[in-house]
VMD Tcl script that builds the backbone (N, CA, C; Angstrom):
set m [mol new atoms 276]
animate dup $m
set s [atomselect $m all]
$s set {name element resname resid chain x y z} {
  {N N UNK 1 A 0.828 -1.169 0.000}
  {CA C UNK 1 A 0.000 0.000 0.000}
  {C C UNK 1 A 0.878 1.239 0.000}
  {N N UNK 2 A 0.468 2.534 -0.958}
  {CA C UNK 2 A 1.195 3.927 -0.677}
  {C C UNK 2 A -0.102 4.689 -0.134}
  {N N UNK 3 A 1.079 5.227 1.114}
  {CA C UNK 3 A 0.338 6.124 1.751}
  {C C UNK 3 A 0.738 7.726 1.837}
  {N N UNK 4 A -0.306 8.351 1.986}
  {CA C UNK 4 A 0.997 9.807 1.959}
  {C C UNK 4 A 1.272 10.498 0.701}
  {N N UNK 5 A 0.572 10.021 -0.231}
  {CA C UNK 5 A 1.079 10.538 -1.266}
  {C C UNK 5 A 0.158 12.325 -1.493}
  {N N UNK 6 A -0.369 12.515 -0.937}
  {CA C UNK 6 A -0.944 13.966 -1.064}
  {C C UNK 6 A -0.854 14.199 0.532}
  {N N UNK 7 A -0.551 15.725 -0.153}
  {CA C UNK 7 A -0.942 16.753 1.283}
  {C C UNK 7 A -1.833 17.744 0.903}
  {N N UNK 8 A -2.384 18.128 2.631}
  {CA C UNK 8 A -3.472 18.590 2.255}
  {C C UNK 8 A -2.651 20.327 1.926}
  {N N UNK 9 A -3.460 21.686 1.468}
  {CA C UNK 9 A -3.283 22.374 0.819}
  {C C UNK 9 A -3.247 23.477 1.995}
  {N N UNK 10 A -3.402 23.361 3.168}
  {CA C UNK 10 A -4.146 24.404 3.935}
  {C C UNK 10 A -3.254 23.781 5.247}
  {N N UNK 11 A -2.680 24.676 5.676}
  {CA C UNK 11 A -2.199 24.288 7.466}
  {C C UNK 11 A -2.719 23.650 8.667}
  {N N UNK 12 A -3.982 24.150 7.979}
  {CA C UNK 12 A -5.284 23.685 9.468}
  {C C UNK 12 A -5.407 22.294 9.287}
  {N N UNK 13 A -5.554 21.915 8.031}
  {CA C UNK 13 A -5.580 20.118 7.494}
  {C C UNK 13 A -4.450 19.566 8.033}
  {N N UNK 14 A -3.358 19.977 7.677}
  {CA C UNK 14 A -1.984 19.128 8.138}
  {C C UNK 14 A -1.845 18.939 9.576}
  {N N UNK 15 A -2.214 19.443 10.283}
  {CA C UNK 15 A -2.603 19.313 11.796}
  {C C UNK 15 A -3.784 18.663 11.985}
  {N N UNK 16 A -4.264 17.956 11.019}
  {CA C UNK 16 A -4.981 16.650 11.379}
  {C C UNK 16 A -4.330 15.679 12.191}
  {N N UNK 17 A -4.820 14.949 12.933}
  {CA C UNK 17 A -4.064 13.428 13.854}
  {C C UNK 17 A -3.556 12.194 12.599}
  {N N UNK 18 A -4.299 12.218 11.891}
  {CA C UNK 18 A -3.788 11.245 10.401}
  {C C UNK 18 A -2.031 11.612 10.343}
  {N N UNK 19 A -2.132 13.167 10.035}
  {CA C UNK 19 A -0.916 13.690 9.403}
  {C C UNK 19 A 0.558 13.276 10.380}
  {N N UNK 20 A -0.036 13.638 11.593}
  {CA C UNK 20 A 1.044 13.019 13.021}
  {C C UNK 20 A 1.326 12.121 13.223}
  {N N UNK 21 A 0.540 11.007 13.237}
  {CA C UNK 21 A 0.499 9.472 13.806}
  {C C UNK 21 A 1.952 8.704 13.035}
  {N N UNK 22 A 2.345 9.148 11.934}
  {CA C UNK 22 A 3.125 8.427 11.293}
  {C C UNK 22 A 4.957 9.522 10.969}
  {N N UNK 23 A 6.059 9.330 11.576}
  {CA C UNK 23 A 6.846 10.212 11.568}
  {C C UNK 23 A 7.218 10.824 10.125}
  {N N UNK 24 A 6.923 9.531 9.319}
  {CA C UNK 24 A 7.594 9.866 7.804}
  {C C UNK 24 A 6.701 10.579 7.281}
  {N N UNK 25 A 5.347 11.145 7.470}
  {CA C UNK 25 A 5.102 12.164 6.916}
  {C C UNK 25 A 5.440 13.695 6.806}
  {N N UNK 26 A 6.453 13.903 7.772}
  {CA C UNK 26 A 6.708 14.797 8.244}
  {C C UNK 26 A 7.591 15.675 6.478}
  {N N UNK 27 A 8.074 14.371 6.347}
  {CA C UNK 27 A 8.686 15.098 4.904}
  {C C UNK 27 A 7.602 15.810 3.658}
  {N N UNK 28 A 6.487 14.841 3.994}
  {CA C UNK 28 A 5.927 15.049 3.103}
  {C C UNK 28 A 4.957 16.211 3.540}
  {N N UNK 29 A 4.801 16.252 4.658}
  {CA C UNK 29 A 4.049 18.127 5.035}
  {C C UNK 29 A 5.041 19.393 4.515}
  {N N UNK 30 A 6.222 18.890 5.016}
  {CA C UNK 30 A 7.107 20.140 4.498}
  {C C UNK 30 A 6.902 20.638 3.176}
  {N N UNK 31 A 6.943 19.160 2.066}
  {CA C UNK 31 A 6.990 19.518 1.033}
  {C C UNK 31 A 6.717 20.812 -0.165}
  {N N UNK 32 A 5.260 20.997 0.320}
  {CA C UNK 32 A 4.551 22.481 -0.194}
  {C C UNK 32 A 5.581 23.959 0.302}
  {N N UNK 33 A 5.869 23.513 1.419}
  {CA C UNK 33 A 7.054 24.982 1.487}
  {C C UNK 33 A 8.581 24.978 0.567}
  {N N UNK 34 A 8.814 23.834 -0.617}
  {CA C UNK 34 A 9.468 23.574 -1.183}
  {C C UNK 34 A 9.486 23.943 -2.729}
  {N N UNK 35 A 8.501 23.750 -2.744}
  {CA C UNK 35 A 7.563 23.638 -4.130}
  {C C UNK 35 A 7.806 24.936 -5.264}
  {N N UNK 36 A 7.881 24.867 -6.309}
  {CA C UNK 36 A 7.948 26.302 -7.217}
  {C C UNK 36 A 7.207 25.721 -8.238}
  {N N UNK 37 A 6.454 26.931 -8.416}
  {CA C UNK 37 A 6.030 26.780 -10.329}
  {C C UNK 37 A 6.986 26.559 -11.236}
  {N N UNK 38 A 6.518 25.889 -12.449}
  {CA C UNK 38 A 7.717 25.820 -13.114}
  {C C UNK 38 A 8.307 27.128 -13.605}
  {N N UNK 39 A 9.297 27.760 -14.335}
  {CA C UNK 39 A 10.292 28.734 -14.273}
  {C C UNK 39 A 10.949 29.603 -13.362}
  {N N UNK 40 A 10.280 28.636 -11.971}
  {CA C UNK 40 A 10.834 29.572 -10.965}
  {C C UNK 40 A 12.142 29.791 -10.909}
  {N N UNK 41 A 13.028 30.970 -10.973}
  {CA C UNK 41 A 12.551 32.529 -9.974}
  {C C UNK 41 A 11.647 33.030 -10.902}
  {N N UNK 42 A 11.599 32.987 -12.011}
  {CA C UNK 42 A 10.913 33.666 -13.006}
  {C C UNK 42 A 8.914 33.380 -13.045}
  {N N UNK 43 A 8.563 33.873 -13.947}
  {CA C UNK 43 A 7.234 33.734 -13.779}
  {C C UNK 43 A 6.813 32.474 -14.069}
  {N N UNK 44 A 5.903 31.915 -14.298}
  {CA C UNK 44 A 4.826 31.052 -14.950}
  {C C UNK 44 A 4.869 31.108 -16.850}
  {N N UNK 45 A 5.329 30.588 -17.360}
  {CA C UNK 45 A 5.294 30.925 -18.657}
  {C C UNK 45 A 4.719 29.338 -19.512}
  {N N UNK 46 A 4.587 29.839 -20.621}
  {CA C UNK 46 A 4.099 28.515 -21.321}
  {C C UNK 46 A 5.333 26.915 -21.744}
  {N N UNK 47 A 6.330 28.144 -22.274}
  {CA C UNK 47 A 7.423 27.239 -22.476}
  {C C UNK 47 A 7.962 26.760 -20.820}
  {N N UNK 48 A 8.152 27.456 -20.148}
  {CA C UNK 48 A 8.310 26.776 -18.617}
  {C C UNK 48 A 7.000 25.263 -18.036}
  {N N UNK 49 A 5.971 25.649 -18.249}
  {CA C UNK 49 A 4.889 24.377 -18.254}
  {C C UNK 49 A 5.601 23.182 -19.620}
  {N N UNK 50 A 5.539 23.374 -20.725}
  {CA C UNK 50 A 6.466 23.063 -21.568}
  {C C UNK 50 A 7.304 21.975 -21.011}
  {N N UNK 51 A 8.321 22.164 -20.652}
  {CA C UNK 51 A 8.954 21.751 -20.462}
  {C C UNK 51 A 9.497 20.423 -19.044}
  {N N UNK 52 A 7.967 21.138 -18.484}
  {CA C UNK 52 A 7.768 19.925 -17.344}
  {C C UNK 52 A 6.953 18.675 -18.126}
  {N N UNK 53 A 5.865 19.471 -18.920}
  {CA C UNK 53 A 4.786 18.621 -19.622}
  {C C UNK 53 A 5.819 17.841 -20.116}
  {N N UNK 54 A 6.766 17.982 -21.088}
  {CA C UNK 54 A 7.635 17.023 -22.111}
  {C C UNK 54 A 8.906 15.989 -21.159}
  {N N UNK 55 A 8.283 16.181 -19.934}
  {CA C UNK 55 A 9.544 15.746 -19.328}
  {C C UNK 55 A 10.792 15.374 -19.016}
  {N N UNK 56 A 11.183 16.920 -19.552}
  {CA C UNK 56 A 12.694 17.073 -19.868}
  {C C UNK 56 A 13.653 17.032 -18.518}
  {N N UNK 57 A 13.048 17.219 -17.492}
  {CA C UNK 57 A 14.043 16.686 -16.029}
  {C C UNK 57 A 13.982 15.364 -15.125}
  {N N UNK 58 A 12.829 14.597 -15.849}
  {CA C UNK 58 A 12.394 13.459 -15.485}
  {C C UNK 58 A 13.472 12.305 -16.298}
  {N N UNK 59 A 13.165 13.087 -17.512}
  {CA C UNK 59 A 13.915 12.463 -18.745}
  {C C UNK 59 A 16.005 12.538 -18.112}
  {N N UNK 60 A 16.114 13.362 -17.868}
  {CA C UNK 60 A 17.485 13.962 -17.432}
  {C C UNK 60 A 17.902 12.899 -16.570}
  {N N UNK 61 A 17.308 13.219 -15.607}
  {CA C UNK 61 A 17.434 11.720 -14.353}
  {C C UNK 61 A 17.618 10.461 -14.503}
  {N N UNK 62 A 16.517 9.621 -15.425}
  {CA C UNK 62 A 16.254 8.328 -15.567}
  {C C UNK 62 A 17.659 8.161 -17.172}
  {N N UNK 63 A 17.949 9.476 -17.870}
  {CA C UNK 63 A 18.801 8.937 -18.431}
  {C C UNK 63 A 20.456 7.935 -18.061}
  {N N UNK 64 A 20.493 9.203 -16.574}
  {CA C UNK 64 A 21.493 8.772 -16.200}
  {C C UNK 64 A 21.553 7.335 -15.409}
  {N N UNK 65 A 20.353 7.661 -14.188}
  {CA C UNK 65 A 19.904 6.697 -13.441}
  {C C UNK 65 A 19.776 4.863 -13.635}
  {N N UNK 66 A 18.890 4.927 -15.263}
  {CA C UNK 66 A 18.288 4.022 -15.804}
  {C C UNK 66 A 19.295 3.621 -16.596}
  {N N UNK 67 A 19.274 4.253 -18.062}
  {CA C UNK 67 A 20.088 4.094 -18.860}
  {C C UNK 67 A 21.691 4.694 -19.138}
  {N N UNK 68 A 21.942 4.856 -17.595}
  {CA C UNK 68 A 23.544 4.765 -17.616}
  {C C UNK 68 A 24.536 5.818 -18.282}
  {N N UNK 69 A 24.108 6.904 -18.892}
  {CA C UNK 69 A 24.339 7.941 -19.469}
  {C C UNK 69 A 25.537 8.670 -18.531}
  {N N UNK 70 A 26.391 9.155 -18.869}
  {CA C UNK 70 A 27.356 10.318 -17.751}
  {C C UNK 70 A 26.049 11.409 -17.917}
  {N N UNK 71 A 26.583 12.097 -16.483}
  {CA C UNK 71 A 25.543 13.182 -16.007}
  {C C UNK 71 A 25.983 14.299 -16.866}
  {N N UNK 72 A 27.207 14.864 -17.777}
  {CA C UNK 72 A 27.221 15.608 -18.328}
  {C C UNK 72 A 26.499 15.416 -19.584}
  {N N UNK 73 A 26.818 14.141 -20.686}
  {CA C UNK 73 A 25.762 14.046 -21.637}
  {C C UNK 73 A 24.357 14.340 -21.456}
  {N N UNK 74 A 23.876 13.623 -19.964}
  {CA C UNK 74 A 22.389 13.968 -19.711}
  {C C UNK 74 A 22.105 14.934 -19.797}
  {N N UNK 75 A 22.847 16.312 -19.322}
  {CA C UNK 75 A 22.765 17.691 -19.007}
  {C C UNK 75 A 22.813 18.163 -20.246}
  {N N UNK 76 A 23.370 18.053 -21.046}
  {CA C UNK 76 A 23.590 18.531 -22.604}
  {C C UNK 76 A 22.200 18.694 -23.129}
  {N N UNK 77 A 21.914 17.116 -22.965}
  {CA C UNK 77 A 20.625 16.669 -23.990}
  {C C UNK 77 A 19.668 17.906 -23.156}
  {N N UNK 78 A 19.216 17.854 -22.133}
  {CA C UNK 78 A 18.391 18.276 -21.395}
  {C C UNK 78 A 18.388 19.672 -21.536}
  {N N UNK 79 A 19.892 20.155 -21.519}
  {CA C UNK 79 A 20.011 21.969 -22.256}
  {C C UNK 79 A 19.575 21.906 -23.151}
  {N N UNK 80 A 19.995 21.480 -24.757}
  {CA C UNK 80 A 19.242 21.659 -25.838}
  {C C UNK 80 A 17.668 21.417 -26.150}
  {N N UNK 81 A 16.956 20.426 -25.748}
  {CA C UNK 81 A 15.829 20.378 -25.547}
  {C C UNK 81 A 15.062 21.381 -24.801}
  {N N UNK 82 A 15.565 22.297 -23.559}
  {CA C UNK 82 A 14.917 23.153 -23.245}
  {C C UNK 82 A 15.175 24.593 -23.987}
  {N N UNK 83 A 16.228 24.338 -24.488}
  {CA C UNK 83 A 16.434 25.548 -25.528}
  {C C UNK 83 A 15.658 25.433 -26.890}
  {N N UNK 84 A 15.603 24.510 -27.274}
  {CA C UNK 84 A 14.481 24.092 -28.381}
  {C C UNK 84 A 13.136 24.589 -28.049}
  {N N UNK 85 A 12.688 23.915 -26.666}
  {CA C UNK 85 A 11.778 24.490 -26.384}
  {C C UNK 85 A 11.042 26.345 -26.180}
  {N N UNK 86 A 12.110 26.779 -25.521}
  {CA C UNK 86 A 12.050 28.160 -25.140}
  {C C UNK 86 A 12.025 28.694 -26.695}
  {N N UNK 87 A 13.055 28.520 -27.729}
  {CA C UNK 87 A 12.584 28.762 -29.150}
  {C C UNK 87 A 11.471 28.707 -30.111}
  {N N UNK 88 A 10.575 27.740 -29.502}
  {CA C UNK 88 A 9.758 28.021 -30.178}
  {C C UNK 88 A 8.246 27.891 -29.547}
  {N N UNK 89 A 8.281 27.958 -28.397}
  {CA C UNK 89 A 7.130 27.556 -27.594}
  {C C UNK 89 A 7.091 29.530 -26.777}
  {N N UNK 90 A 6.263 30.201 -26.543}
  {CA C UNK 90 A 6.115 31.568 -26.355}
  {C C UNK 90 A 6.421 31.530 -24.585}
  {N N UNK 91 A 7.356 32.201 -24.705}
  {CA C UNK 91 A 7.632 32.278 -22.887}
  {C C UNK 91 A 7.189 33.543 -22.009}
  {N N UNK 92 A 6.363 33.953 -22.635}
  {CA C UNK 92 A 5.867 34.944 -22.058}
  {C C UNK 92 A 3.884 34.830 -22.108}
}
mol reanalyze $m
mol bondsrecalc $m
mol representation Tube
mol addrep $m
């Protein structure tokens, strides 16, 4: 069974007895004070959604992770693809 996989959105919820009873949630309350939109520092933009949608840092990870890639090739691929993206997808 997974448990834990959402938190609630609001402070008053997370101070539910559910949220306490178990220590390892504790990471997962923090989480939301972690969190950025995508292009953060920057705004919200389309090519920034973009680029989560196409899962270009998911992709980055599991290249190396999975398929064994050096972390600099991964990083390459993952620059040009978001530069592809930002080119032609409107970032504003």
């Amino acid at each position: 069974q997974s448990w834990g996989q959402m938190v609630p959105a609001f402070e008053k919820l997370r101070r539910d007895p559910y949220w306490q009873k178990n220590p390892s949630y504790k990471a997962v309350l923090e989480a939301p004070s972690h969190a950025h939109t995508p292009g953060y520092p920057g705004p919200l933009t389309p090519a920034a959604a973009e680029v989560v949608a196409t899962n270009v840092l998911t992709d980055l990870c599991a290249r190396v992770i999975v398929e064994g890639w050096d972390v600099e090739r991964a990083l390459e691929e993952a620059d040009k693809r978001i530069r592809d993206i930002y080119a032609t997808v409107p970032s504003r």
